[in-house]
N, C-alpha and C positions, 0 to 999 in steps of 0.2 A: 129270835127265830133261828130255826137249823134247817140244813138241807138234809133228806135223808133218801135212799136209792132202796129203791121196793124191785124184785123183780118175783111174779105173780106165783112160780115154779117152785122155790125157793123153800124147802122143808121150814126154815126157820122165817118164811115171812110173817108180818103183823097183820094178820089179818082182818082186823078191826081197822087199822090205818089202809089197807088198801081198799076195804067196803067202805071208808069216809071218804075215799079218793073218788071211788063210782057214784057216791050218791051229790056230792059236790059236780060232778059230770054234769048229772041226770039237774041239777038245779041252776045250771049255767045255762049249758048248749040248749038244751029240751024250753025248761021256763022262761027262761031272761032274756033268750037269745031268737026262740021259737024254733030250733033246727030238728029237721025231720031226722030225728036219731032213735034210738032203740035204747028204750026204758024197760026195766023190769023189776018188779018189787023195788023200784027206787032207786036203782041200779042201773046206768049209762054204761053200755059195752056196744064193741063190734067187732066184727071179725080178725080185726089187726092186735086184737088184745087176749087174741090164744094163738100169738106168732111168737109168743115167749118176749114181749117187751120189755126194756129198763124203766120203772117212774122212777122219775126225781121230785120228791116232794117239798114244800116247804110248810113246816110247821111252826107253832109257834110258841110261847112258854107252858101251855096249858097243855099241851098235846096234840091241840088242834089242826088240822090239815085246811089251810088259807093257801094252796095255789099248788100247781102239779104241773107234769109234762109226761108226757110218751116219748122214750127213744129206740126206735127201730134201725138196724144196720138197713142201709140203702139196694145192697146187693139182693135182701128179699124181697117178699110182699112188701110194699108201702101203698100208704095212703093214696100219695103223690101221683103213682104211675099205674093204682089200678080203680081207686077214684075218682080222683079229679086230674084223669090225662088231659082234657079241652085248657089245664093252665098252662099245658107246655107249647112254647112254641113249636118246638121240634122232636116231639115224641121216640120216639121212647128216652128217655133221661138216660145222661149217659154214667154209667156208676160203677164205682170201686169200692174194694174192703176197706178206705178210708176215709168213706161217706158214709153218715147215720143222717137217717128223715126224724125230723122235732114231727112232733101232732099233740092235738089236746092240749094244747096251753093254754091255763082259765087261772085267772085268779079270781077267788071268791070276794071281789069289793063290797059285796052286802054285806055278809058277814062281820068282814074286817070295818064297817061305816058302825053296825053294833058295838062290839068290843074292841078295847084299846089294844089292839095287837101290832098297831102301828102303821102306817098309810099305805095305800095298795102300790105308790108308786116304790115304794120302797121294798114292799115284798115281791113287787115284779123285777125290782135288782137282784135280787136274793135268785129267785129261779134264773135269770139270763145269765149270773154268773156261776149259778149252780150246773147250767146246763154247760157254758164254758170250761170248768174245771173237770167235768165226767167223761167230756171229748178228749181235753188233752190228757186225762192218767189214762186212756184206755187209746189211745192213739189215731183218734181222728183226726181228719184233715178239712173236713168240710161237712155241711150241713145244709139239707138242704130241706125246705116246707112249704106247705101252704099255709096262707096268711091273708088276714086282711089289709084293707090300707091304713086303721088306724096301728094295726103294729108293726107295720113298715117303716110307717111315720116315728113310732117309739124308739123301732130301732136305730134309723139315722138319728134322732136327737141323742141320743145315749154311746152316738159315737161306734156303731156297728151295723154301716148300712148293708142291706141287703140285694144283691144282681138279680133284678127282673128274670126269669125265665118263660116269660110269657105276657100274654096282656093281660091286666084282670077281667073278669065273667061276675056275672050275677049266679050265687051257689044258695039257694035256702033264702036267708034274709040278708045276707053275706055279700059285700062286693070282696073276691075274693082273688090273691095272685100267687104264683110260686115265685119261689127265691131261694136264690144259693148262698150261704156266710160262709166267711173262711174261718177257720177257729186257730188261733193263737195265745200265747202266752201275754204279750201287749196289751191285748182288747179285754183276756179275762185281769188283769190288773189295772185294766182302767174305770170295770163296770165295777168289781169289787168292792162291796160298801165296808166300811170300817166296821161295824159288827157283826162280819159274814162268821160265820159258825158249819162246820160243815163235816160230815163221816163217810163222805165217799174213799173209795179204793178203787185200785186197778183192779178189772177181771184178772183171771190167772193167765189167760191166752191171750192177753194184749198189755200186757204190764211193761210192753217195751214204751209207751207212753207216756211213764211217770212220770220219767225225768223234765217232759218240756214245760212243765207246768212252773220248775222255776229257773226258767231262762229269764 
């Protein structure tokens, strides 16, 4: 499995690999999940996804797109603060240029329970450390989302608990909370699986972040 950074703008993006990214959306959230989202020819979009966002995908030896994430700098629109403001306790969130909001984190376990592509628990290390190393080459500091309790729960086991910023609510079919992680060089070397494979880079405008990656 490899991690690979799509951003939708992108003259040279795959656009095959990011309409497997919307339709794997559309068979999570929508089907699996029941969440009142916006399908379209098979295609799972919303308004935070023509904010020029980063995916981080993870793929797998076949080509195949088994798990993805949305990353938005924190300073614009987010999810977080024009969605689901009711998770904060104290509204409006308070945000720097060296906070990015995670959203849309789905791994495909149907899929992956089909084909030997390897266990979901292990492609969900693949994306948490993917999502760690793209913060630190690009120079964030913090991270902050909406989330359920089962991956609150993941979180803390895996050694990257996450600060409550609110109570949880009932969202859709979702008992649902915000939380703040700090992103560090420690955490992404601890979640880091031993066949992590990966092609990120630094933006040009934030490549003062490369470095912390090997503190």
């Amino acid at each position: 499995m490899k991690i690979l950074e799509l951003k939708a703008d992108s003259p040279a993006v795959n656009a095959k690999l990011l309409d497997d990214m919307y339709r794997m959306r559309a068979r999570i959230f929508r089907q699996r999940l029941g969440w009142q989202v916006t399908v379209e020819r098979g295609l799972e979009k919303d308004e935070f996804d023509d904010h020029n966002p980063t995916y981080l995908l993870v793929v797998d030896p076949e080509g195949e797109v088994c798990a993805a994430v949305r990353l938005l700098p924190a300073v614009g629109p987010t999810m977080l603060q024009v969605a689901f403001p009711q998770l904060l306790a104290q509204p409006p969130l308070r945000v720097h240029s060296a906070m990015v909001e995670s959203s849309r984190f789905c791994v495909d376990t149907d899929r992956l329970a089909k084909r030997a592509s390897g266990p979901a628990s292990e492609v969900t290390y693949h994306l948490l450390a993917g999502i760690l190393e793209w913060c630190l080459l690009n120079g964030y500091e913090e991270l902050v989302t909406a989330t359920d309790l089962r991956m609150e729960r993941i979180l803390r086991r895996v050694g990257w608990p996450m600060e409550r910023l609110g109570d949880p609510a009932e969202i859709d079919t979702t008992i649902a909370v915000a939380g703040l992680l700090n992103i560090d060089a420690e955490t992404f070397r601890r979640l880091v699986p031993a066949n992590y494979q990966s092609s990120l880079l630094p933006t040009t405008n934030q490549s003062r972040g490369a470095s912390r990656i090997r503190l």
